[in-house]
C-alpha positions as a printed Julia matrix, in Angstrom:
330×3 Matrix{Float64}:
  22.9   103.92   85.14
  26.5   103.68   86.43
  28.51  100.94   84.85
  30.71   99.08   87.53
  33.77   99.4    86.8
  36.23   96.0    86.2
  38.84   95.73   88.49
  42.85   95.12   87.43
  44.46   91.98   88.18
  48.05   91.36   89.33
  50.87   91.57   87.05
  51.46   89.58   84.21
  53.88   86.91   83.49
  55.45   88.9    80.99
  55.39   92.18   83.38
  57.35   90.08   86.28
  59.81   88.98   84.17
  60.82   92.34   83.09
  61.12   93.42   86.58
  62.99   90.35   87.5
  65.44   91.29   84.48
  65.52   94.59   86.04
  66.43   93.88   89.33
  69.17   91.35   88.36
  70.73   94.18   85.97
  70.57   96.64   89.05
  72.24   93.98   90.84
  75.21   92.93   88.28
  75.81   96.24   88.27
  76.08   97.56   91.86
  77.93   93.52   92.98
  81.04   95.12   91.27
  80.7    98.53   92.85
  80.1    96.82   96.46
  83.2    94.49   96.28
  85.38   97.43   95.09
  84.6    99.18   98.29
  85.09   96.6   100.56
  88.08   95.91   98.96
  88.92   99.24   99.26
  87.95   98.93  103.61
  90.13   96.17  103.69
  93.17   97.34  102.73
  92.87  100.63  104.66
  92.5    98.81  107.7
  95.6    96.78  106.65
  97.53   99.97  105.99
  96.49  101.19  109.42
  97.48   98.24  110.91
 101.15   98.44  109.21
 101.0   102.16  110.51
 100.49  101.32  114.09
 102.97   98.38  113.89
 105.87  101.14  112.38
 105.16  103.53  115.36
 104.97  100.95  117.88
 108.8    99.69  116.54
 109.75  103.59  116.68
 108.92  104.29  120.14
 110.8   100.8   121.02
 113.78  101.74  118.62
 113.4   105.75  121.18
 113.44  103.71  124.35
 116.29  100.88  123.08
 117.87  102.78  120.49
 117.67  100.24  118.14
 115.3    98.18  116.38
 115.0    94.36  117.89
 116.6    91.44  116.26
 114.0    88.83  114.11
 115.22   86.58  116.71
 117.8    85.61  119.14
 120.25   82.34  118.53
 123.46   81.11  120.03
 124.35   79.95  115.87
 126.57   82.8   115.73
 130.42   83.63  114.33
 131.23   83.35  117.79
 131.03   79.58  117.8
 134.94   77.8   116.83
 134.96   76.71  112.82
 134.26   73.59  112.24
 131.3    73.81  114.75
 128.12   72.73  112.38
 126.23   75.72  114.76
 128.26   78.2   113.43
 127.04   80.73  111.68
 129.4    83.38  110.15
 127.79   86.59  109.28
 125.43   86.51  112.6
 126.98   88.17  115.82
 127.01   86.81  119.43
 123.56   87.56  121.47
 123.15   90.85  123.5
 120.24   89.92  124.66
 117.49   87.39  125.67
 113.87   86.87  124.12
 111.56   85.19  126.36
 112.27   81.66  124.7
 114.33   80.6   121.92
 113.15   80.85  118.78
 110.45   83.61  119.66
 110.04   86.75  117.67
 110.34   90.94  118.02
 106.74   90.98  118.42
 107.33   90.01  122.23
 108.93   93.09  122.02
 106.39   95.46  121.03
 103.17   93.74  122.36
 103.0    97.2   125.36
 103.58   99.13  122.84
 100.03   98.62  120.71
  98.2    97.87  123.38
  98.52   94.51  124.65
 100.24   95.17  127.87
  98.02   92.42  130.03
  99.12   89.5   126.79
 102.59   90.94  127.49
 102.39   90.25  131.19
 100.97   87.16  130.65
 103.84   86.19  128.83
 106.08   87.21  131.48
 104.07   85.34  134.18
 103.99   81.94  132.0
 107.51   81.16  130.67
 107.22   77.64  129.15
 106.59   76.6   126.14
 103.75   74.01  127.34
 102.32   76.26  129.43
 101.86   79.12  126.91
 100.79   76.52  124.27
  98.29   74.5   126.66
  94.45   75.09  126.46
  93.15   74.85  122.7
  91.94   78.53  121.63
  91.83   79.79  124.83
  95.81   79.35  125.12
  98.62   82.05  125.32
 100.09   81.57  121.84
  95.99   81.05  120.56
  95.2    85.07  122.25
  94.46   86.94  118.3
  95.87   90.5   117.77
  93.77   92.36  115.43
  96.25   94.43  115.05
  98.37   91.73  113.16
  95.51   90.73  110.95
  94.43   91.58  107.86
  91.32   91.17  106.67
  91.5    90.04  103.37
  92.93   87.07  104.33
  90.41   84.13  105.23
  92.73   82.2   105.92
  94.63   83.76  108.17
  91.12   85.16  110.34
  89.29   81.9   110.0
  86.1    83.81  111.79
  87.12   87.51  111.39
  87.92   88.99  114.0
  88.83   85.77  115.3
  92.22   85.3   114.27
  93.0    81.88  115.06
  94.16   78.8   113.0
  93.97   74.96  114.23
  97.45   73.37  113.94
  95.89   69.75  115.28
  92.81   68.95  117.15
  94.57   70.21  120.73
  96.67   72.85  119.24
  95.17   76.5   118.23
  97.61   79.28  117.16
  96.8    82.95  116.52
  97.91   83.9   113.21
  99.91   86.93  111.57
  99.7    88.6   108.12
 102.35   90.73  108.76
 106.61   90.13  108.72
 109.77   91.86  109.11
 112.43   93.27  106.36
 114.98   90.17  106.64
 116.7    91.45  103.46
 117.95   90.22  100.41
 119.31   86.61  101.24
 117.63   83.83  101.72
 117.58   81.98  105.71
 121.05   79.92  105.43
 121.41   76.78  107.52
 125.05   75.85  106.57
 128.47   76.59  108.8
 130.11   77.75  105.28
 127.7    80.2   104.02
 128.05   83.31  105.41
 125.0    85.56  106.49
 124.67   89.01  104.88
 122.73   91.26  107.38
 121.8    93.86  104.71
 117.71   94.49  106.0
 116.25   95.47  109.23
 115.67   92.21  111.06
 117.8    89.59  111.56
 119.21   87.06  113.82
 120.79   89.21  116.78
 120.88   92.3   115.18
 120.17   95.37  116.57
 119.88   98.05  113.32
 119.62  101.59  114.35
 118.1   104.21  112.21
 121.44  105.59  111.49
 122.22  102.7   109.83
 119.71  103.07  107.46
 122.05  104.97  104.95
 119.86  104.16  101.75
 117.32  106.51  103.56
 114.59  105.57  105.87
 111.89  106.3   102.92
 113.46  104.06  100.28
 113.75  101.47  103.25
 111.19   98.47  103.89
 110.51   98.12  107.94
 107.35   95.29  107.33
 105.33   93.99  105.15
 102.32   91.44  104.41
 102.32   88.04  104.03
 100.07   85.38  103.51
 100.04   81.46  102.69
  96.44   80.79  100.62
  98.15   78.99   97.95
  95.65   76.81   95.5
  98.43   74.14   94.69
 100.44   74.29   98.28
  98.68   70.55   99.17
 100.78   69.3    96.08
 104.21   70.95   97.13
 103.86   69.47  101.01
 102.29   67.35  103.57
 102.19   70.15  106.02
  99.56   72.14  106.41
  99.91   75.74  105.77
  98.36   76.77  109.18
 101.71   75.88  110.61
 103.53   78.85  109.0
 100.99   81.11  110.19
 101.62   82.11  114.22
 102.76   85.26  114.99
 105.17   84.28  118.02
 108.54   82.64  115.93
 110.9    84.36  114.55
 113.2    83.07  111.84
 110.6    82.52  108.67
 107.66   83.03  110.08
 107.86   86.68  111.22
 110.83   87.59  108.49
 110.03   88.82  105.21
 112.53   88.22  101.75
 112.54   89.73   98.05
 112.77   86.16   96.57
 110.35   86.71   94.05
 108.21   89.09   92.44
 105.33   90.92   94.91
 101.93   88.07   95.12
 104.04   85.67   93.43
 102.29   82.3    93.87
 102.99   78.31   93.35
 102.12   77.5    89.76
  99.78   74.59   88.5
 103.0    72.54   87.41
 103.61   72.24   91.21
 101.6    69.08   90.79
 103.64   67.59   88.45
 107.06   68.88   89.58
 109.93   66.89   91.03
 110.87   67.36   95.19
 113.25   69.63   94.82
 111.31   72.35   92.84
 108.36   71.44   94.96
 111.01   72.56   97.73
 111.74   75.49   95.98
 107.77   76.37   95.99
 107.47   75.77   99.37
 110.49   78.4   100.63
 109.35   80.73   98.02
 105.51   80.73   99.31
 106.93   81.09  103.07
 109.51   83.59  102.54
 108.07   85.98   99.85
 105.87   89.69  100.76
 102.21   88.78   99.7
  99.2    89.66   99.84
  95.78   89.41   98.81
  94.76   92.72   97.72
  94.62   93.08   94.12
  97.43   94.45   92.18
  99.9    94.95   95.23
 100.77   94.75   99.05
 101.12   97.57  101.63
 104.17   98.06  103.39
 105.16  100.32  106.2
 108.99  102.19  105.63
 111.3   102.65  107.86
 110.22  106.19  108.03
 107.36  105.19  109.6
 104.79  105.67  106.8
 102.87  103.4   104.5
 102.47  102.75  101.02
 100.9   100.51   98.81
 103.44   98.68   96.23
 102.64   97.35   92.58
 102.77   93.71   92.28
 104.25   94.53   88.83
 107.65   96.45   90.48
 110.27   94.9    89.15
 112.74   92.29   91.53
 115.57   94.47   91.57
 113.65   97.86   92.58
 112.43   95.58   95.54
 115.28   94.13   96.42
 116.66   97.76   96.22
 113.84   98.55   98.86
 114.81   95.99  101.03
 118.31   96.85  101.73
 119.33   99.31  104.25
 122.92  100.3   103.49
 123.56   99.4    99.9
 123.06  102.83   97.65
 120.92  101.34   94.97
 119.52  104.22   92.72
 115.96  103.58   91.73
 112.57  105.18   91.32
 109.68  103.48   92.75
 106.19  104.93   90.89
């Protein structure tokens, strides 16, 4: 006579627990492996970005034999002294940007791509009319190519590319500025402005020029604005600094500070004028928010990624054009 056999039941407690524990050990494990490779993604689309950007600004530098100013402004030396415009250091305008106060970027927009934008541009000259409509405005039209995408902040819905200034005003954002040298933007009559990167007010740098050698030579660079303590250094929004289509600080780049320098928790407690200080820093600085460094593009049209721990002088030296620093850069 056959005995029937007794059937097994589901797992036990103690058996689902252990494979719980499993699972979440599989999963600590590969979480790390994941982020490094999207990490990874991320800043080889940036470089490729950078990389169209340089050969975009070389086939404009073949066709005008020089690369365009940062911006265009009647400031200049030109002006009589005593004239509070007058800016010594900047020459008299050659030529005439779309509006005043817009960037190089005009410039290049047929050149990756965005012919139709460009014509748009040309079509709609005023300031109100290229602002007008919300997102679906001129200045609000994203370039991916100016994006990069570890930066949130700057994509709001990646690939959107598109930050809200006020509940009527939508701008498309930039991680991405121009070698503007070693000085800091001046706004006196007395100071006098040293010209020593690639873009600047007027200027119209050709690769000649470049003595310290196109590959020791910054052309762009990222930058970004997520700041943890920027609320307690200003009442205006960061989304502000973040359009692609000014020139001046917005789409200039400066070796203030160490590489991914960032305001400090005593920005809470600090008095206005080192709150100030914070502020220009945090606008004017290369950053980024890949860890350990930024990419740039060189003048020579390639790309590489720089240490955050390179020491201020070696990229100050970097960001000079015509100075003959000696340096090594690892």
């Amino acid at each position: 006579m056959r005995r029937a056999s007794k059937a097994r039941g589901g797992f036990t407690l103690i058996e689902l627990l252990v494979v719980i524990a499993i699972i979440a050990v599989l999963v600590g494990l590969l979480l790390p492996a994941i982020q490094k490779v999207r990490a990874a993604g991320e800043r080889m689309t940036c470089s490729n970005n950078l990389k169209q950007l340089a050969l975009a600004l070389h086939t404009l530098h073949d066709t005008r034999e020089s690369f365009p100013a940062l911006e265009q402004t009647d400031n200049t030396e030109a002006l009589p002294a005593g004239n509070a415009n007058r800016r010594p250091g900047i020459p008299p305008r050659t030529e005439t940007y779309p509006l005043p106060g817009e960037t190089f970027v005009f410039m290049l927009l047929p050149y990756f791509e965005q012919g139709p934008l460009a014509t748009a541009f040309q079509v709609t000259t005023d300031f109100n009319g290229r602002s007008a409509g919300g997102a679906d405005a001129l200045y609000a039209k994203p370039i991916k190519i100016l994006l990069c995408p570890s930066d949130a902040s700057c994509l709001g819905a990646w690939p959107n590319g598109q930050v809200m200034r006020s509940a009527t005003r939508t701008d498309a954002s930039s991680n991405y500025g121009g070698n503007y040298g070693t000085q800091i933007f001046l706004n006196t009559p007395t100071q006098v402005v040293d010209q020593d990167g690639i873009f600047h007010y007027n200027s119209r740098v050709k690769i000649p020029d470049i003595t310290d050698g196109t590959t020791n030579t910054f052309l762009l660079g990222e930058r970004h604005y997520l700041d943890t303590y920027w609320s307690a250094c200003t009442a205006t929004p960061h989304e502000y600094y973040m359009r692609w289509w000014t020139g001046g600080s917005f789409s200039g780049r400066n070796t203030i500070d160490m590489l991914n320098w960032t305001i400090p928790a005593d920005a809470q407690t600090a008095t206005a004028a080192q709150k100030s200080d914070y502020v220009n820093r945090a606008l004017l600085n290369y950053r980024s928010l890949h860890t350990g460094g930024a990419n740039f593009a060189m003048a020579d049209g390639s790309v590489r990624f720089v240490s955050e721990s390179t020491p201020l002088d070696i990229l100050k030296a970097l960001q000079t054009r015509a100075k003959g620093e000696v340096f090594k850069l690892d």
